[in-house]
N, C-alpha and C positions, 0 to 999 in steps of 0.2 A: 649182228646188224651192220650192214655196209651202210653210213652215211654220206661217203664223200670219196670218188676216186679223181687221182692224180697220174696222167699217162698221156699216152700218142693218139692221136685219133686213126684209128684202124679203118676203119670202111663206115660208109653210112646206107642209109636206106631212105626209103618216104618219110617211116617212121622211129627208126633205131640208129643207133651208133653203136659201132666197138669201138671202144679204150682199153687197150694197151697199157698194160699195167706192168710191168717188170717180165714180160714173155706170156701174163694171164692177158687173154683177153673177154673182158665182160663186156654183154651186148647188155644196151641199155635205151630203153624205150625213152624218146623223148616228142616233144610238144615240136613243130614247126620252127617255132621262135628259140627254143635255143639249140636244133641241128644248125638253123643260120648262124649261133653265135659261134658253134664248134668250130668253124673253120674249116679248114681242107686237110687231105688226109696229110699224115705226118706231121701237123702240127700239136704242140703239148695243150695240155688243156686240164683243168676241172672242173669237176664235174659234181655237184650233190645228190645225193639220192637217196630213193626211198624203194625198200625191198617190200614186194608183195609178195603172201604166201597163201595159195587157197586147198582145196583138198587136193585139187585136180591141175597147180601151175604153181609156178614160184617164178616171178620175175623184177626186175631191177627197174625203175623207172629213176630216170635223167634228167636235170634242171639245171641253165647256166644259172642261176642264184637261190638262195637261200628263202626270198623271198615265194618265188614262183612257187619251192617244194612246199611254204604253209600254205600259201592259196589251193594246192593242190588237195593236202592234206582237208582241207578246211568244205571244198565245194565233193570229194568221197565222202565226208560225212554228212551229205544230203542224200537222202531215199531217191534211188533210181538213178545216181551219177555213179558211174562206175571208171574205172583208171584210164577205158577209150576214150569216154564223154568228159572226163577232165581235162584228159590233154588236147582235145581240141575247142574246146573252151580259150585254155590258154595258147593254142594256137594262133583264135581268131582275134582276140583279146591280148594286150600285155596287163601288168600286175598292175597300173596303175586306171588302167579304163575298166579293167573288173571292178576293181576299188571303187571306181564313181558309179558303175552302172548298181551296184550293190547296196550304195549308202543311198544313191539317189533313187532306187526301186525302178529301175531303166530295165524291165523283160525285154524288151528288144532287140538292145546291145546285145544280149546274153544268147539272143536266139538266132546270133546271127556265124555261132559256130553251128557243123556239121553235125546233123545228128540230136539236135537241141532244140525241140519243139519248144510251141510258147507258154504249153501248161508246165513244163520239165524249169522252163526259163524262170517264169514264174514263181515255182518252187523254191529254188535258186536263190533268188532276187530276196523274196522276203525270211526264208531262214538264213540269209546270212549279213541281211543287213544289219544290224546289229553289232555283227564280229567287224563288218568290213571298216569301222574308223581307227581300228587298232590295227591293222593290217601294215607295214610297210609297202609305200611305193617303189618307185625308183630311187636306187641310190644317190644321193647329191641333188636332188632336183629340188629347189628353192622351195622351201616350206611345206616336204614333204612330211606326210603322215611317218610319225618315226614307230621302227620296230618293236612293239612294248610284250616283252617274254611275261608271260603271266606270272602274278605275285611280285611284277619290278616297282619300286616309285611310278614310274610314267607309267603304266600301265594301269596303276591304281589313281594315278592323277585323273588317265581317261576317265575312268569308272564314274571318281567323283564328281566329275564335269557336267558326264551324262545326269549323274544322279541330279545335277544343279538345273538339269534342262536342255544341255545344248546336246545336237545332234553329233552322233558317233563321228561324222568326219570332222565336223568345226572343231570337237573337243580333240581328237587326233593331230588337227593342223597347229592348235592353238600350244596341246605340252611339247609337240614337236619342236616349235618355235623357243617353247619356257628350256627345252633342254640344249639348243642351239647356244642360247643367250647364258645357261647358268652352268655346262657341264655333265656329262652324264652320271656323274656321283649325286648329283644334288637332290638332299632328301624332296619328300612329299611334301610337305609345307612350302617350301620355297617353292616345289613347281606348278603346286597349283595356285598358287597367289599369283604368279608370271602366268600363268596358262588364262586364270578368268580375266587379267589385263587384255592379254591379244585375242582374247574370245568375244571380250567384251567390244573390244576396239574394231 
């Protein structure tokens, strides 16, 4: 499994890149939004990725962050989105306005990628809102929703949250903040006693 290459960016397309990898070059399907981040040819880059293999294709899809590749991950495993209809989801969308149009149940944001009617939007919208308050946004961005890998404190902190009532993104905004303030060691007790303070507040 290729998760992540590091290389030159070799030529691009509407919708692929090669990267230049030590004289390999792997094309690799990407979203709009991160061929803009690639840059121009000859510049180094990496790159995340996720290998598809079907009966009849095997190919490499491209993400400048780590984030993009679980939204990605996350909107294939709804019935009828397949690796087209994802990437231009995240085309039309970045990771952080999927994240609200998700938690918020916004089909319309969602329907405003190519290819993405409003029953398909729809679909979308309500099987993943749920997921979307554990979802990381954007890097660095003041009180973002932090990246909770399942089975983490934080990630069981959300859980508890919701379990207490509050809404997948308040309880995402609210340990994001408890882990800003205590450290990303800090057990589950401490983060959700800081999480239901700024949930609260």
């Amino acid at each position: 499994m290729i998760a992540k290459l590091t290389g030159l960016l070799d030529d691009t397309g509407p919708d692929w890149a090669v990267i230049d990898v030590h004289g390999v070059g792997y094309l690799v399907h990407c979203s709009a939004r991160t061929l803009d981040h690639l840059g121009i040819r000859g510049d180094k880059v990496v790159i995340h990725t996720e290998m598809q293999v079907s009966e009849t294709d095997q190919r490499l899809i491209g993400f400048a962050s780590a984030a993009e590749r679980n939204w990605f991950r996350l909107l294939t495993a709804v019935q009828g989105v397949g690796s087209k209809v994802a990437l231009a989801i995240l085309s039309a969308l970045n990771t952080e306005e999927l994240q609200r149009a998700c938690a918020g149940g916004d089909a319309a944001m969602v329907a405003r990628a190519n290819g993405v009617g409003p029953k398909l939007a729809s679909r979308i919208v309500n099987e993943l809102k749920d997921k979307a308050g554990g979802m990381p946004t954007a890097p660095g961005a003041p009180g973002a929703a932090i990246a909770a890998p399942a089975g983490s404190a934080s990630a069981d902190a959300v859980s508890a949250l919701q379990n207490l009532g509050f809404k997948p993104n308040v309880a995402a905004m609210a340990v994001g903040k408890a882990v800003e303030e205590l450290g990303e060691h800090a057990g589950l007790n401490d983060l959700v006693r800081v999480a239901l303070k700024r949930a609260a507040g």
